[in-house]
C-alpha positions as semicolon CSV with decimal commas, in nm:
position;residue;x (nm);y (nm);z (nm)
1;X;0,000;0,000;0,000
2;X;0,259;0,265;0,070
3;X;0,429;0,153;-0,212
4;X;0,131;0,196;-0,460
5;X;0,061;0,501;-0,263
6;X;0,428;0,628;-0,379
7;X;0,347;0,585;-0,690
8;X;0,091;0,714;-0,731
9;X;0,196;1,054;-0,610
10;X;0,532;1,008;-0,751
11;X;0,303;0,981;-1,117
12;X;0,073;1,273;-1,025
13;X;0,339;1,504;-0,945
14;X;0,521;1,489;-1,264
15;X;0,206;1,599;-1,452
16;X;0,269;1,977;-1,398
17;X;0,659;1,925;-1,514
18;X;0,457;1,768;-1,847
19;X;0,230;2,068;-1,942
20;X;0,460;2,353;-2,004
21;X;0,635;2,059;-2,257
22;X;0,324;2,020;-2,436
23;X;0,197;2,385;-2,461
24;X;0,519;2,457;-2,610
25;X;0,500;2,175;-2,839
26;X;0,197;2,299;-2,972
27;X;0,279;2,646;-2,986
28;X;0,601;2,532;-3,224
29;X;0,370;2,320;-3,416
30;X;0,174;2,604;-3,477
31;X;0,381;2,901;-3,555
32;X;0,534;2,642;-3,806
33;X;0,229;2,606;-3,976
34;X;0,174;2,956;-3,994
35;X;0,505;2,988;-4,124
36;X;0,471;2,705;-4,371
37;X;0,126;2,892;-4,489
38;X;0,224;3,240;-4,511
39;X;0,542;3,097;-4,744
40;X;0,293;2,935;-4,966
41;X;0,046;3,209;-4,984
42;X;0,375;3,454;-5,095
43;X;0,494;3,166;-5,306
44;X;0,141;3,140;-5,469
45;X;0,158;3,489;-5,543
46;X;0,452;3,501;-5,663
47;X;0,355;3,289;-5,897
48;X;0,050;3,408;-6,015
49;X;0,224;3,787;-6,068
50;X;0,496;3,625;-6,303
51;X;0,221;3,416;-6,475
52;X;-0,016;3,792;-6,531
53;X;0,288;3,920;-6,631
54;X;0,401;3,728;-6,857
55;X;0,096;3,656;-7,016
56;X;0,026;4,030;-7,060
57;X;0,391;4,055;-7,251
58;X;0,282;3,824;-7,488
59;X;-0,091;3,884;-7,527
60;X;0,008;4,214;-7,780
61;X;0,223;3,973;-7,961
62;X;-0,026;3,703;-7,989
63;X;-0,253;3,942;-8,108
64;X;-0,042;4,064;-8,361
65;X;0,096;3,697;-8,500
66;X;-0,331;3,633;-8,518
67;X;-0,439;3,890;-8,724
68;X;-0,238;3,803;-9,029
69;X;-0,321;3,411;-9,000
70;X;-0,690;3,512;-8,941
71;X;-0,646;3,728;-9,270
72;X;-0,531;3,423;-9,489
73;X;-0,757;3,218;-9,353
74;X;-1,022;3,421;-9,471
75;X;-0,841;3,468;-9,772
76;X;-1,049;3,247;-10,117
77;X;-0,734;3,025;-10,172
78;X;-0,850;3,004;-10,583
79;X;-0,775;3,399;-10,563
80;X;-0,427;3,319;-10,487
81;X;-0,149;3,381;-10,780
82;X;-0,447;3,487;-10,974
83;X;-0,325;3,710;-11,243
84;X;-0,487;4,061;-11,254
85;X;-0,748;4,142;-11,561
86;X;-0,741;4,463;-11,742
87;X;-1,013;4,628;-11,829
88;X;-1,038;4,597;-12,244
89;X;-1,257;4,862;-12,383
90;X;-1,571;4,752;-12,543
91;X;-1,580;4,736;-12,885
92;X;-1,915;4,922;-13,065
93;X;-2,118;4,716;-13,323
94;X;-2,166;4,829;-13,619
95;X;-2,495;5,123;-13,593
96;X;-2,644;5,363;-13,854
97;X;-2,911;5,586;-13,782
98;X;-2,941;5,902;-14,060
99;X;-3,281;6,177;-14,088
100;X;-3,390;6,249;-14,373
101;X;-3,235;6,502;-14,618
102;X;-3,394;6,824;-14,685
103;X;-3,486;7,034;-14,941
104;X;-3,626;6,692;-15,059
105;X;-3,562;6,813;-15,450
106;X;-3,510;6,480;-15,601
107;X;-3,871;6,401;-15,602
108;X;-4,149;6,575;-15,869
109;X;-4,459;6,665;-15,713
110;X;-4,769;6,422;-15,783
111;X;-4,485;6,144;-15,895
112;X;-4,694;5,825;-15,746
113;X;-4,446;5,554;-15,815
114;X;-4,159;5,430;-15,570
115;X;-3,874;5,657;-15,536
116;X;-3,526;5,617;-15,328
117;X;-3,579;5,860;-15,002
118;X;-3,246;6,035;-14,999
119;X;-3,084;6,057;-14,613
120;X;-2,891;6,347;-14,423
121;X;-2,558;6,150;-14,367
122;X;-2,385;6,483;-14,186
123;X;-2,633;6,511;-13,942
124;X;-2,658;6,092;-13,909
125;X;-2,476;5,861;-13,699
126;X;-2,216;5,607;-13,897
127;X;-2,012;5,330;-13,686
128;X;-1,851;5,072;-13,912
129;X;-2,166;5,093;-14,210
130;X;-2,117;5,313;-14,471
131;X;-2,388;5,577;-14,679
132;X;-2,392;5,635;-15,072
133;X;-2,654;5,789;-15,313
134;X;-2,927;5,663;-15,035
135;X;-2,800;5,356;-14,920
136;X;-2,671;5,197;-14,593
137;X;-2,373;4,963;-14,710
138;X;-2,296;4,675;-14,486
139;X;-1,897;4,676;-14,363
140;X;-1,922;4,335;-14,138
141;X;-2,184;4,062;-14,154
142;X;-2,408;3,985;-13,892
143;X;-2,784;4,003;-13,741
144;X;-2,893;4,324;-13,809
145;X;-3,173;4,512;-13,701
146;X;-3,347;4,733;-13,950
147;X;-3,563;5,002;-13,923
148;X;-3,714;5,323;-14,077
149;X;-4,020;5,562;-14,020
150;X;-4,157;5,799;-14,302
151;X;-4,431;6,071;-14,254
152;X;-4,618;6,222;-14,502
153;X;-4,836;6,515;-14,475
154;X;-5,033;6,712;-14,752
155;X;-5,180;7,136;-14,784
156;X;-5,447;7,254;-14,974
157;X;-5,221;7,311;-15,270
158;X;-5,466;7,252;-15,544
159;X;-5,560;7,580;-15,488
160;X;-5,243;7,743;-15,526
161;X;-5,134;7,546;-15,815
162;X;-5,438;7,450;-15,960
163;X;-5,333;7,103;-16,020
164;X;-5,528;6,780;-15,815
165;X;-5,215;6,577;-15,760
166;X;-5,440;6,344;-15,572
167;X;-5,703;6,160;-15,746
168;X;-6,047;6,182;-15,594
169;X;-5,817;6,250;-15,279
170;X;-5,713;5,886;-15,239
171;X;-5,322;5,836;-15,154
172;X;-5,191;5,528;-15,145
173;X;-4,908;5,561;-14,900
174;X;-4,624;5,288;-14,870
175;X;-4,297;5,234;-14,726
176;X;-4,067;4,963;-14,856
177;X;-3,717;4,852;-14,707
178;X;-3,496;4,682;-15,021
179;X;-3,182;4,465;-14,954
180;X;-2,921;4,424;-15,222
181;X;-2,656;4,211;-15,238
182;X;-2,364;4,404;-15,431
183;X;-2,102;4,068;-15,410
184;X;-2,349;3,951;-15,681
185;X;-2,397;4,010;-16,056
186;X;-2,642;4,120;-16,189
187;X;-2,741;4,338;-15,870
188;X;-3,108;4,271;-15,755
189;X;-3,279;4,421;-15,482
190;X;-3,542;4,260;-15,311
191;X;-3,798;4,350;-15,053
192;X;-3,731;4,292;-14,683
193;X;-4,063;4,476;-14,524
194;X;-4,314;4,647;-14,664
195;X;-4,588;4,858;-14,508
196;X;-4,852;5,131;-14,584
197;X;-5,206;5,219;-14,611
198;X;-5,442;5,418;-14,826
199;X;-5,568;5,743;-14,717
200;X;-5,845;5,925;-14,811
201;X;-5,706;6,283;-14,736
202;X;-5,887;6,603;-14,696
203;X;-5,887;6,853;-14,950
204;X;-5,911;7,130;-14,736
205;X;-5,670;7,212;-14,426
206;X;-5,393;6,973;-14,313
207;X;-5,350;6,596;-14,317
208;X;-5,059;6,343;-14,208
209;X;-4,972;5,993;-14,172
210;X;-4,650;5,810;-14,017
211;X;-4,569;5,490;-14,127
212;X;-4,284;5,277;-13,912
213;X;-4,151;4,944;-13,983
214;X;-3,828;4,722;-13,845
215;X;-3,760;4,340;-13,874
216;X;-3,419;4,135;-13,773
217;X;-3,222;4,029;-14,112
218;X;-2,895;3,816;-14,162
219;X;-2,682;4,067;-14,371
220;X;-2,323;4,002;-14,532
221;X;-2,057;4,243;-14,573
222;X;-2,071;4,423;-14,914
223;X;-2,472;4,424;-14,864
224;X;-2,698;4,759;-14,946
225;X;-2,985;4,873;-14,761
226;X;-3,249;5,148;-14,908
227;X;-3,598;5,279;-14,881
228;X;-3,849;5,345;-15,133
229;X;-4,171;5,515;-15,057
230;X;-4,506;5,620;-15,292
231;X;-4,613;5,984;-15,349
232;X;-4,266;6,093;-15,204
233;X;-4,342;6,458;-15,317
234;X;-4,570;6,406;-14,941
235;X;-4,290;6,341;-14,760
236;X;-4,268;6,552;-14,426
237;X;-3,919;6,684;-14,394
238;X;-3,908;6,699;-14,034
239;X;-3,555;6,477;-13,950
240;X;-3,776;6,397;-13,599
241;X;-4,080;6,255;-13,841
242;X;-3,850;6,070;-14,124
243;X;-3,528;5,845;-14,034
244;X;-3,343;5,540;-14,138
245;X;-3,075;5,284;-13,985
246;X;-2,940;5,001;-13,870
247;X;-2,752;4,790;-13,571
248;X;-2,597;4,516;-13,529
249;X;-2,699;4,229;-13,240
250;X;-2,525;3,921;-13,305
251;X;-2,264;3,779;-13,559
């Protein structure tokens, strides 16, 4: 018994020696974990500064090494090495448009039958056709279109000549287009259109009537165009009221 009682106190009275060991134990462990923290928390950021600035030294140069690549990506690779065009002017097709000439003196009054009409070439339009003595002469072959408008208009001039140039006052009014071919021999001209009407005109006061025409026509070069019209001494010399030409479409 007094030995266990020894013991027992000899065990109770180191306990106070055994505290200030642990408490300091624990205070060590825990100023090194503070230590160990705060070293990673300035290691951390550390790191992440070098990593922002880093990455905002090379963002600029990213950006500019992008731009170009994103450029020839967008770039239509069958563009590449394509040779340039140039422009080449566009050529005109052969066109002819001509009023008709006045003082119309090549026609006698009351003459009924079909007579050339006679065209203003100065005051016309020629591009690769030529004009002579009333005709439009082909320079290139081709589809042409063809066209011409005559007006007529007639006075009261019975009464100042005292000649009826018009027959009970019927006038037989028509326009004909002719096509020759001058690469052949005997030249013969032949009818491409013909219009017209018959007009019972007015003896007294004023009277007119416009007759038009055009039609598509394969034409070779060295061909002749011309147009005839009845009771040409009627003819209206306005250039706006009487004309006469040509164009080319296709070859």
């Amino acid at each position: 018994m007094e030995d266990g009682q020894h013991r027992f106190h000899s065990v109770h009275s180191t306990e106070p020696a055994c505290r200030p060991l642990v408490f300091g134990t624990l205070v060590v462990m825990g100023l090194l974990q503070v230590t160990s923290s705060v070293a990673i928390l300035l290691h951390l950021t550390g790191y992440l500064n070098e990593v922002g600035f880093s990455s905002a030294q090379q963002k600029p140069l990213e950006e500019v090494e992008t731009a170009p690549v994103i450029a020839d990506a967008l770039k239509d690779p069958r563009k590449k090495d394509r040779p340039r065009c140039t422009k080449i002017p566009r050529e005109v097709p052969p066109t002819a448009h001509l009023p008709i000439r006045v003082p119309i003196d090549y026609v006698q009054k009351g003459e009924i039958q079909p007579v050339m009409i006679q065209w203003n070439e100065a005051q016309g339009h020629l591009e690769k056709l030529d004009y002579h003595n009333g005709r439009l002469l082909v320079k290139e072959g081709g589809l042409y279109y063809i066209y011409a408008k005559t007006c007529f208009r007639y006075y009261d001039m019975e009464a100042e000549s005292g000649n009826d140039y018009l027959q009970d006052g019927n006038a037989q009014l028509i326009q004909y287009i002719y096509h020759e071919r001058h690469t052949q021999r005997p030249v013969k001209a032949t009818v491409l259109m013909k219009s017209g009407s018959t007009k019972r005109w007015k003896k007294v006061g004023y009277n007119m009537y416009c007759e038009q025409q055009g039609g598509l026509f394969i034409l070779k070069e060295g061909d002749g165009l011309f147009v005839s019209v009845s009771n040409s001494w009627m003819l209206d010399p306005e250039p706006e009221g009487g004309y006469f030409g040509a164009f080319k479409i296709s070859n």
